[in-house]
N, C-alpha and C positions, 0 to 999 in steps of 0.2 A: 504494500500500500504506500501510497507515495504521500511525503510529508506538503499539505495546503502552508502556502504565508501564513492563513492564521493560526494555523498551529504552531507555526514557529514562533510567533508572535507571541503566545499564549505562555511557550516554555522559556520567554524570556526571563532573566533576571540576574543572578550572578552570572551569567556566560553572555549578557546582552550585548549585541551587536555596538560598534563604535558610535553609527551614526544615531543611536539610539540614547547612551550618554551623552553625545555633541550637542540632539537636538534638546534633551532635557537642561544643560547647560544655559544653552543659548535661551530657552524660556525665561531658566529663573533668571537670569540678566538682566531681560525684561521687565518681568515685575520689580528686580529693583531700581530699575528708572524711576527718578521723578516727575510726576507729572510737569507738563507744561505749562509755563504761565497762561500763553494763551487759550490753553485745554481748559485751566480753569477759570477763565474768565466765560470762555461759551458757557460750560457749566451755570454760574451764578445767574448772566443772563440767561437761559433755559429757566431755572428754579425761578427769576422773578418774574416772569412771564405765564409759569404757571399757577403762580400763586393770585393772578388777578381774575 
């Protein structure tokens, strides 16, 4: 029986493929970005506009 992607996928974890660490890396990077001033400014403006 031949092994599907997602079974490999599934038997991930200590033996995980590289680009599988790289891409979980590369996420958390992201969430620790700070948002952007001007992100948070639409933000505010969005919230004051809803609140009318």
């Amino acid at each position: 029986m031949a092994t599907t992607p997602a079974k490999k996928a599934e038997g991930c974890g200590a033996g995980e493929a590289d680009w599988t660490s790289g891409l979980k890396r590369l996420y958390d990077s992201v969430l620790d970005e700070p948002l952007p001033d001007s992100f948070k400014d639409l933000l505010s403006k969005l919230d004051e506009n809803g609140a009318k």
